[in-house]
C-alpha positions in Angstrom: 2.8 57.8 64.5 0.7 56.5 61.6 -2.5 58.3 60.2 -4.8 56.2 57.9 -7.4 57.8 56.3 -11.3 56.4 57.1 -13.9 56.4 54.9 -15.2 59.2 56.3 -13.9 62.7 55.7 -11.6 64.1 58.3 -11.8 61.1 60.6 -8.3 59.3 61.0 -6.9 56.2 62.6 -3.9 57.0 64.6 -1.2 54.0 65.4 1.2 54.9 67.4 4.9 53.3 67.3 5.3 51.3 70.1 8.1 50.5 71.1 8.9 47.2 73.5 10.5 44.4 75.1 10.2 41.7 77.4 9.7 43.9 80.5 6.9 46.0 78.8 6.3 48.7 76.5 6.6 52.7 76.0 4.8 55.1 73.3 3.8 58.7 73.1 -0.3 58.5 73.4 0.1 62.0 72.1 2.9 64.6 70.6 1.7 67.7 69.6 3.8 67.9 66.7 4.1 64.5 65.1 0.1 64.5 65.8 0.0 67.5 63.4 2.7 66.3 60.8 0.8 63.0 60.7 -2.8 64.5 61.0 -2.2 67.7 58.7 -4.4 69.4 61.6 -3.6 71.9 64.1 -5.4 71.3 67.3 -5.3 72.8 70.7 -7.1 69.7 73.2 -8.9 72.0 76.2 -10.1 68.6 78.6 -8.7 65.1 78.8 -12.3 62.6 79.9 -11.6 59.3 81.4 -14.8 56.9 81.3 -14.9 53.1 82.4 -17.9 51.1 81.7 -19.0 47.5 81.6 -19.3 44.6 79.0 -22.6 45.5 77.2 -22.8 49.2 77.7 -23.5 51.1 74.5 -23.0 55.1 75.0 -23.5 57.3 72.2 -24.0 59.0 69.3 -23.0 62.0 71.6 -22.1 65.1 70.0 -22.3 69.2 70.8 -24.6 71.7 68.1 -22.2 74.5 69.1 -18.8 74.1 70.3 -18.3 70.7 68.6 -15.8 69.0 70.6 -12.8 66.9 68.0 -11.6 63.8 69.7 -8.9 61.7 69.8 -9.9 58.8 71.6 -8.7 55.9 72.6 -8.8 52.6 75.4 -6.8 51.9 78.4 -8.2 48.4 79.3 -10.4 46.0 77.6 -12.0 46.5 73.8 -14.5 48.7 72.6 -16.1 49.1 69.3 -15.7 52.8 68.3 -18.3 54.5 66.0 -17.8 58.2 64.7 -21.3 59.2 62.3 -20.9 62.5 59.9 -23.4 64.9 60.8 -21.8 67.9 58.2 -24.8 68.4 55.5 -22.0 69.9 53.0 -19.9 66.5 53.6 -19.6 63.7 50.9 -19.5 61.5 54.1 -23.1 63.1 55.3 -25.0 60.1 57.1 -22.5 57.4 57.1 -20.4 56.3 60.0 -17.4 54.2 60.3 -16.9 51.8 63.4 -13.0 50.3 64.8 -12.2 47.8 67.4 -9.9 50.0 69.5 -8.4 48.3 72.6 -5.2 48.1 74.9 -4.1 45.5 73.2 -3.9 47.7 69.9 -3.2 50.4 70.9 -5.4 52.3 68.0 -6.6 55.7 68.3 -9.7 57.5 66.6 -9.3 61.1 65.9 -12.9 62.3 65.2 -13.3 66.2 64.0 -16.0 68.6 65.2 -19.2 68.1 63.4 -19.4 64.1 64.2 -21.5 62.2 66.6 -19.9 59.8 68.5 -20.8 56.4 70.6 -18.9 52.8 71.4 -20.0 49.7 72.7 -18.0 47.8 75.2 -17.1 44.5 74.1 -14.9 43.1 76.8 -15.6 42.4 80.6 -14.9 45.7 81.1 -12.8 49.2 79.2 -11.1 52.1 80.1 -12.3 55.0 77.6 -9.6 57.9 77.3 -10.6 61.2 75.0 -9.0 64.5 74.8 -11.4 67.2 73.4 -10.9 70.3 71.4 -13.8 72.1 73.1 -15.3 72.1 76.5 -18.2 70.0 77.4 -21.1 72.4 77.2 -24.4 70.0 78.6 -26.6 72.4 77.1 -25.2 71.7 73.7 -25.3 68.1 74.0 -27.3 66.0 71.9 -27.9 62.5 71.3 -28.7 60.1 68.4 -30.5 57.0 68.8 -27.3 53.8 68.9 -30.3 51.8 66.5 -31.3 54.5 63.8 -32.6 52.8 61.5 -31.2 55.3 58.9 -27.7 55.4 60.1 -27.8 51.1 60.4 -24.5 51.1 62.3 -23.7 47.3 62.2 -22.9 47.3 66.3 -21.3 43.6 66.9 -23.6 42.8 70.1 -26.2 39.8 70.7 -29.3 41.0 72.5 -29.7 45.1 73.7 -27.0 46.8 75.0 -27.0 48.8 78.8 -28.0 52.2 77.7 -28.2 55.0 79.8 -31.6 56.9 80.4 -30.5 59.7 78.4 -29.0 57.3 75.5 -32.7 55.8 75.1 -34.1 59.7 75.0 -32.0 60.4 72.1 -33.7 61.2 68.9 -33.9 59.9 65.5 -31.2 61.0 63.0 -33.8 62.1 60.2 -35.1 64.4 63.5 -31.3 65.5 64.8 -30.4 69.0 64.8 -26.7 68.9 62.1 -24.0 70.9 60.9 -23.9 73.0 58.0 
């Protein structure tokens, strides 16, 4: 397993070594040790989320005020265009985000600490979304950044508006968002 530092604090891209042939292929999506040798974080994952969504859809920027949830995500089927956005006030990365094309085909991972909102766009006909959390989902700690802040300016590669969910188009503006210490 490989670990490249983003340009955002704490957030890492995970490659994992795959290893194949011509009747397929076989890699560990997850060891808890090399994750931590190649990480330099302990973790304990509590729930594993499996999501599926179609070309278009844009969900996000998710995150939890207490009991941030870390994630190490990753896609099954298709291509999505992962976005993780630093919500820690103490952070040098405070207010910027950084976005990768994760897909099946890749393989890539995103691990994304506590204390970052989170959202993808789908960018193929279809994706398989796979995340393993570090804390429960707790609805009542859920809260939601608008995908088109204009502060934030995430550069999402889409023509047109995305299919948002009712509660995606509810979220609130970033400059408005309750954040992390």
């Amino acid at each position: 397993m490989k670990a490249t530092s983003t340009s955002l604090p704490g957030v890492l891209l995970i490659e994992p070594r795959v290893f194949g042939d011509e009747r397929g292929f076989f890699f560990e999506s997850y060891n808890r040790a090399a994750f931590a040798a190649a990480t330099d974080t302990q973790v304990e994952f509590v729930q594993d989320n499996h999501s599926r969504s179609l070309q278009h859809v844009l969900r996000g920027l998710h995150y939890q005020i207490c009991q941030p949830q870390g994630k190490l995500v990753r896609v099954v089927a298709g291509e999505v265009f992962d976005v993780a956005v630093d919500l820690r006030r103490r952070s040098p990365g405070f207010g910027r985000w950084v976005g990768y094309r994760l897909s099946a085909e890749n393989r890539h991972q995103l691990w994304i600490p506590g204390g970052f909102a989170h959202g993808f766009l789908v960018l193929s006909e279809y994706a398989e979304f796979l995340y393993k959390t570090t804390a429960y989902y707790a609805p009542e700690y859920e809260r939601c950044i608008r995908w088109d802040d204009s502060d934030l300016a995430i550069d999402w590669p889409l023509d047109g508006r995305p299919l948002i969910s009712a509660k995606d188009q509810a979220g609130c503006a970033f400059n408005e968002a309750e954040l992390f210490p």
